[in-house]
Backbone as JSON Lines, residues from 0, in Angstrom:
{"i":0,"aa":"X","n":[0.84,-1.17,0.0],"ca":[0.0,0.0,0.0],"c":[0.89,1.24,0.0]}
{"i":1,"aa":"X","n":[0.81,1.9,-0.78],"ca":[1.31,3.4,-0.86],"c":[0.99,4.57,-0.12]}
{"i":2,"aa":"X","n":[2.16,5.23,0.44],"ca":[1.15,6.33,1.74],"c":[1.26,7.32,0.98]}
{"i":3,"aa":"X","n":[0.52,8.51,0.65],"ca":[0.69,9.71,0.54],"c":[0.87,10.94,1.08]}
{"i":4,"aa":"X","n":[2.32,11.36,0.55],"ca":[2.74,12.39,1.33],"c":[2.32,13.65,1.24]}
{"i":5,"aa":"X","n":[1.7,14.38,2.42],"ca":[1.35,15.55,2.4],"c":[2.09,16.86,2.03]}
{"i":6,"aa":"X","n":[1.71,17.83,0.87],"ca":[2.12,18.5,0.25],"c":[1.31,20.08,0.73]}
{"i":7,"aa":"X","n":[2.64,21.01,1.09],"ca":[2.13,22.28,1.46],"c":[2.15,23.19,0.3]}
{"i":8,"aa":"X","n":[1.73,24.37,-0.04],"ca":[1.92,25.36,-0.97],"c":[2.63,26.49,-0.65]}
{"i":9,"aa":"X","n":[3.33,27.25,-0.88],"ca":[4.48,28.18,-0.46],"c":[3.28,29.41,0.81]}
{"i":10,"aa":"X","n":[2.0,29.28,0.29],"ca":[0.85,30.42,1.15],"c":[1.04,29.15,2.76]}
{"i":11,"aa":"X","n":[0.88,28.48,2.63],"ca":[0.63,27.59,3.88],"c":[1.79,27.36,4.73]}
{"i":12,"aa":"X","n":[3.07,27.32,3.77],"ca":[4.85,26.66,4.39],"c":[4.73,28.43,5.06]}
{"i":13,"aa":"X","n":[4.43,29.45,4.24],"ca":[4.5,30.81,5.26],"c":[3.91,31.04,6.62]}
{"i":14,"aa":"X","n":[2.52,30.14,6.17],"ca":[1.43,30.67,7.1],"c":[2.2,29.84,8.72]}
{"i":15,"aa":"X","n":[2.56,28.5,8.55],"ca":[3.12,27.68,9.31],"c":[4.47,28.28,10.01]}
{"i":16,"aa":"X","n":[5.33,29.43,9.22],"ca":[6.31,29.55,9.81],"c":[6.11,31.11,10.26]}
{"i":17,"aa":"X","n":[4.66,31.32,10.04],"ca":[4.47,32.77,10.32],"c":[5.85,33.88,10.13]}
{"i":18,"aa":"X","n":[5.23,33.68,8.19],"ca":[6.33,34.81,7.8],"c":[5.91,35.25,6.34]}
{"i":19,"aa":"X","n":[6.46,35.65,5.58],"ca":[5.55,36.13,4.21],"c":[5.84,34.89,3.15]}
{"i":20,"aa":"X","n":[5.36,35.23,1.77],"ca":[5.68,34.35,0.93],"c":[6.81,34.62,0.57]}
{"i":21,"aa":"X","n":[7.16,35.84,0.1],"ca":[8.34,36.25,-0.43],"c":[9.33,35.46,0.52]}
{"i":22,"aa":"X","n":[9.4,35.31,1.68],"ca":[10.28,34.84,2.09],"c":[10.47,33.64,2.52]}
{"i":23,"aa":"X","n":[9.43,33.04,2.19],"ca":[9.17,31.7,1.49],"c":[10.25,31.38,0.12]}
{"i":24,"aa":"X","n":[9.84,32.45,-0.48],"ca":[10.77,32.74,-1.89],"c":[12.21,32.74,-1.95]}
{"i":25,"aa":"X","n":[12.66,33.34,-1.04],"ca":[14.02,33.5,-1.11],"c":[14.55,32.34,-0.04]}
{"i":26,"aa":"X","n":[14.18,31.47,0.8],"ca":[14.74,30.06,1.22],"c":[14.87,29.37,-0.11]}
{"i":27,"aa":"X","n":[13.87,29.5,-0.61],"ca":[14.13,28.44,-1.96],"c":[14.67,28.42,-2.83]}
{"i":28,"aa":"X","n":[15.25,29.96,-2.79],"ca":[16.4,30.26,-3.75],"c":[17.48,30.52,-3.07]}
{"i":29,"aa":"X","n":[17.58,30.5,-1.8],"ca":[18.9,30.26,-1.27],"c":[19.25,28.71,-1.06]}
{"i":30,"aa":"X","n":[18.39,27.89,-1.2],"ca":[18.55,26.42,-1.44],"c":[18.21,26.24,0.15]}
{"i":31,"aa":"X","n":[17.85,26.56,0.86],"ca":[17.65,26.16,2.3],"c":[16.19,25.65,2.02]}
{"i":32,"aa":"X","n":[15.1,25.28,1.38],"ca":[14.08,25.1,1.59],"c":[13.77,24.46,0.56]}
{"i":33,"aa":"X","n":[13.7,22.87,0.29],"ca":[13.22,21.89,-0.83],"c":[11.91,22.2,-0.91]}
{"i":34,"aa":"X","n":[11.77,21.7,-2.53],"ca":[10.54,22.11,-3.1],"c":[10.51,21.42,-4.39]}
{"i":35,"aa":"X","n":[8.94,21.13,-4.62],"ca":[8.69,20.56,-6.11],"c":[8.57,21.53,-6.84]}
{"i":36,"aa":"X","n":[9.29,21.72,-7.92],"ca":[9.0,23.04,-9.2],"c":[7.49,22.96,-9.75]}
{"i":37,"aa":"X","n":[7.36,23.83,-10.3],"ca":[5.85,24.0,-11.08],"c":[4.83,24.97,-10.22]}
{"i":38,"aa":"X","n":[3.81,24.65,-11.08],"ca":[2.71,25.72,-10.9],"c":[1.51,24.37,-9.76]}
{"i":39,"aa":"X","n":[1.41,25.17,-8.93],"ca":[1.92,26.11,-8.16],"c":[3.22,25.3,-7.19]}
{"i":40,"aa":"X","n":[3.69,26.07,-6.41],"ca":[5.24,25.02,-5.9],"c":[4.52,24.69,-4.58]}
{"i":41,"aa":"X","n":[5.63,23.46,-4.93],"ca":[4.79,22.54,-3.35],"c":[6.32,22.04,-2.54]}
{"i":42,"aa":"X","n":[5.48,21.96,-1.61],"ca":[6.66,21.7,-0.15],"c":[6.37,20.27,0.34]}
{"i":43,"aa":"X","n":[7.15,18.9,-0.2],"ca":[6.6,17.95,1.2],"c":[6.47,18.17,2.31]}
{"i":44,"aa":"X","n":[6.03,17.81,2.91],"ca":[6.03,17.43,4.92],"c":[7.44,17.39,4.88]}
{"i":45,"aa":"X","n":[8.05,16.68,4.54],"ca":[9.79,15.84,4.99],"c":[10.36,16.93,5.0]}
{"i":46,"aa":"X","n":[10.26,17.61,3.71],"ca":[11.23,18.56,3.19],"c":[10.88,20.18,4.41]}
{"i":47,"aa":"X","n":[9.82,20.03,4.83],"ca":[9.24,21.32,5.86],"c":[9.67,20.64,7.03]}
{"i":48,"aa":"X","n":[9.47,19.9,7.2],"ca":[10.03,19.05,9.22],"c":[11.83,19.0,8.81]}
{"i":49,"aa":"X","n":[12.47,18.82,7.53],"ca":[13.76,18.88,7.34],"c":[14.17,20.32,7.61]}
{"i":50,"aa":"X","n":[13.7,21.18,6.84],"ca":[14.03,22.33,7.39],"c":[13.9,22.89,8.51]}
{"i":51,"aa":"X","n":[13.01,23.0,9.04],"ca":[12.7,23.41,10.69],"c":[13.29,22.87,11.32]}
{"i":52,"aa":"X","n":[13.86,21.72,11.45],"ca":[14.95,20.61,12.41],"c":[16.64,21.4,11.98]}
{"i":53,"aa":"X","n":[16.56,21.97,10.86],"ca":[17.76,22.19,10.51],"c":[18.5,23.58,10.88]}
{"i":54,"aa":"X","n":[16.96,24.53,11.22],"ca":[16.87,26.03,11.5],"c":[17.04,25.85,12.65]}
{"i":55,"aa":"X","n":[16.56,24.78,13.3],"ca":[16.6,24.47,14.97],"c":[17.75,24.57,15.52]}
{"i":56,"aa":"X","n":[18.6,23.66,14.46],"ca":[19.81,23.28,15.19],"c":[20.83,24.46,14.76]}
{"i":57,"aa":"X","n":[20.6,25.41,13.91],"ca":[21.3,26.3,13.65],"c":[21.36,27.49,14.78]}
{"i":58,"aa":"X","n":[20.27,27.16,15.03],"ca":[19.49,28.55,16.28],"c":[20.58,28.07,17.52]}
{"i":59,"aa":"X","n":[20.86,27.16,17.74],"ca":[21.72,26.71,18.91],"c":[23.16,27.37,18.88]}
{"i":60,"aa":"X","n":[23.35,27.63,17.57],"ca":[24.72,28.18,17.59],"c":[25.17,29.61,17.55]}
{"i":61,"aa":"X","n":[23.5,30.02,17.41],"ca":[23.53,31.75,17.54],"c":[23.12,32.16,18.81]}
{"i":62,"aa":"X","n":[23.96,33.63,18.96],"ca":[23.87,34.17,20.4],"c":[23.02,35.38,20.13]}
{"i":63,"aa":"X","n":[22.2,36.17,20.79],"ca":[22.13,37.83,21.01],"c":[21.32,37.64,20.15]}
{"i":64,"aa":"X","n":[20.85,39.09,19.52],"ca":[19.8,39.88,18.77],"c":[19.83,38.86,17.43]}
{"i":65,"aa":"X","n":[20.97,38.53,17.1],"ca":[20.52,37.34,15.81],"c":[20.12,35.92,16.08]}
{"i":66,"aa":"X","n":[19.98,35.15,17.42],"ca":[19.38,34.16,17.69],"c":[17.96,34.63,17.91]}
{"i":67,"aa":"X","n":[17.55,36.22,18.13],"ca":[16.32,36.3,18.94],"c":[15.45,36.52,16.78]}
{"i":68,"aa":"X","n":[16.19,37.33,16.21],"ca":[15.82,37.28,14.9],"c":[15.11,36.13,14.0]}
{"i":69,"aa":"X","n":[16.76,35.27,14.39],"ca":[16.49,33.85,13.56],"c":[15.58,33.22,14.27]}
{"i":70,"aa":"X","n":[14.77,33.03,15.01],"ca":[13.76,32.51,16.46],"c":[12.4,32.81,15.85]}
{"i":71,"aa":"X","n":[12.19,34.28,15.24],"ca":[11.13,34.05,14.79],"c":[10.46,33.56,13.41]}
{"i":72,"aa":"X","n":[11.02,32.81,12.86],"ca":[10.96,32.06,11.68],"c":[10.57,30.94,12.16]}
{"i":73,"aa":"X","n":[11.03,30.26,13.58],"ca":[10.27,28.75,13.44],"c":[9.0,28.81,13.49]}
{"i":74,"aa":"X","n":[8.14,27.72,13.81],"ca":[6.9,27.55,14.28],"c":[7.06,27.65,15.84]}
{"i":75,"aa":"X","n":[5.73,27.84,16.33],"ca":[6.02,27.57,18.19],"c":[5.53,26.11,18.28]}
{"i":76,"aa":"X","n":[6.24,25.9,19.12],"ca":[6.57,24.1,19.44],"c":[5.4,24.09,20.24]}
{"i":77,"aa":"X","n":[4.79,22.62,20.41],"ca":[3.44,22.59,20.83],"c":[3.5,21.94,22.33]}
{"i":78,"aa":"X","n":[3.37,22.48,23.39],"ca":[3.37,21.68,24.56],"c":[3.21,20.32,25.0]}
{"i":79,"aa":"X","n":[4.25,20.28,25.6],"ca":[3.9,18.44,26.13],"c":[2.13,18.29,26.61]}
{"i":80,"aa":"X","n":[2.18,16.46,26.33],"ca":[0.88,16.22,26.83],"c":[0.2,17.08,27.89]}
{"i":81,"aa":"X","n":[-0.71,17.28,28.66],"ca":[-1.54,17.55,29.54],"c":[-0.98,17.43,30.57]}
{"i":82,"aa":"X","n":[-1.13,15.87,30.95],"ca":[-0.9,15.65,32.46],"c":[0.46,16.04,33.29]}
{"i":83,"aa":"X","n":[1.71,16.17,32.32],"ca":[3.1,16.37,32.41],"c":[3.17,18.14,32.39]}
{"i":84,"aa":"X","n":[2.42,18.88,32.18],"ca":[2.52,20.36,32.11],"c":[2.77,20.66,33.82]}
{"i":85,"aa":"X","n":[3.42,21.3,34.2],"ca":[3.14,22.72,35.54],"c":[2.3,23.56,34.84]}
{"i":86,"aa":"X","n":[1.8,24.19,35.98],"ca":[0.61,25.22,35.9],"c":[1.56,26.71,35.4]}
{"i":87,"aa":"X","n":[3.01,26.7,35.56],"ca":[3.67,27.39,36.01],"c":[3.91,28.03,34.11]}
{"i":88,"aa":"X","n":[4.63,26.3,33.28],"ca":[5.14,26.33,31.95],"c":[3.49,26.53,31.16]}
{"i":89,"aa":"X","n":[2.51,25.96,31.56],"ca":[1.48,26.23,30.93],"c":[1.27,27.45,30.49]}
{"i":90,"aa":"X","n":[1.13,28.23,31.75],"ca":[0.53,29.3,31.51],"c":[1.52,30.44,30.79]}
{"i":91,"aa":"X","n":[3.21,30.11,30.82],"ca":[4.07,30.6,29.89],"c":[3.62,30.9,28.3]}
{"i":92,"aa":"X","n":[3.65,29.41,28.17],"ca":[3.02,29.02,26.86],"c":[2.03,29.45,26.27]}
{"i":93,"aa":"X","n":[0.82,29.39,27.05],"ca":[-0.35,29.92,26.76],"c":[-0.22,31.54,26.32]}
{"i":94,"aa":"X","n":[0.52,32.19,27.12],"ca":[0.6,33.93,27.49],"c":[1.24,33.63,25.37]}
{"i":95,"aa":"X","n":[2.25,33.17,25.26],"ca":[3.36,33.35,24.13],"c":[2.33,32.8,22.79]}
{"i":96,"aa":"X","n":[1.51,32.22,23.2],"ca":[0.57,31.44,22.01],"c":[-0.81,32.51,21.4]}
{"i":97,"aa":"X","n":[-0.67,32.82,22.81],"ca":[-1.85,34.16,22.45],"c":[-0.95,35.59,21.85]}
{"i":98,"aa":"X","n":[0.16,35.53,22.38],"ca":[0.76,36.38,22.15],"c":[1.07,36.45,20.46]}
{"i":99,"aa":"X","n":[1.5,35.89,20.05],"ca":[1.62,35.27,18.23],"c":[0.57,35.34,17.93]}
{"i":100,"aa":"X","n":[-1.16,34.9,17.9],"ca":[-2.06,34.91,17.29],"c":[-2.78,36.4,17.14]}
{"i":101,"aa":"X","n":[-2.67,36.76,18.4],"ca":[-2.85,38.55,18.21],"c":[-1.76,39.41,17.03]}
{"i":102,"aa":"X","n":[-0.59,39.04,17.15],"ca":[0.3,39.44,16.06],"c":[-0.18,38.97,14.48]}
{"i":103,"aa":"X","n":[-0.44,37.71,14.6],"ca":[-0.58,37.11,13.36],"c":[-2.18,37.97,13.38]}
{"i":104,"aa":"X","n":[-2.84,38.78,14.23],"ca":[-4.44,38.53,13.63],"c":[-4.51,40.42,13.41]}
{"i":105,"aa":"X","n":[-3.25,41.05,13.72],"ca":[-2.77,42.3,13.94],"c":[-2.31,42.68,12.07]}
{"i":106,"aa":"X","n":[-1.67,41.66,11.45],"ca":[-1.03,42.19,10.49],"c":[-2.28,41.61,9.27]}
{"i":107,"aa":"X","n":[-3.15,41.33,9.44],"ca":[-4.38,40.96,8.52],"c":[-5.21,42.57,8.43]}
C-alpha cells in the first residue's frame, strides 16, 4: 500500500512559519528550503520538518539579537501532553501562544 505524502503550498509553508511568501521565496532560492517546481510550488512534509529541524539546530549556535531574529521564523513548538505540564510552563506558553495569534491577527 502506498502512503501519501502531504504537500504544502508556499501560502501555507508561510502561514506555518508565520512569515511572508516572499520569504518563502528566497529560502528556496537560497537552497535552504526543498521544493517541487511548477505551478503552483509545493513543499513535502519531509522537506518542511527537514528544514525546521535544521533552523533548529542552527538557532543553537547563535547568540544575542541574531538568535532572537532567527527565532522568529520557526513555528512555536506545541506543549507536552496535559498531564506532564506545571501550571507554572502552561501558563508561559499559553501567554506566548496568544501572544503570536494577536500578532498574526494584527497584520491581517
Amino acid at each position: 500500500m502506498t502512503t501519501v505524502e502531504k504537500l504544502f503550498t508556499e501560502a501555507e509553508v508561510a502561514e506555518r512559519l508565520n512569515c511572508s511568501v516572499a520569504r518563502i521565496r528566497k529560502l528556496r532560492a537560497a537552497g535552504r528550503l526543498a521544493y517541487l517546481p511548477g505551478r503552483p510550488v509545493l513543499v513535502t512534509e519531509r522537506d518542511f520538518n527537514a528544514f525546521v529541524e535544521s533552523e533548529r539546530e542552527h538557532l543553537k549556535t547563535l547568540t544575542g539579537k541574531r538568535r532572537k531574529r532567527a527565532k522568529k521564523l520557526l513555528p512555536p513548538e506545541d506543549p507536552p501532553p496535559k498531564g506532564g505540564l506545571s501550571p507554572e510552563f502552561r501558563g508561559r506558553w499559553l501567554a506566548i501562544r496568544m501572544q503570536m495569534l494577536r500578532e498574526r491577527q494584527a497584520k491581517r
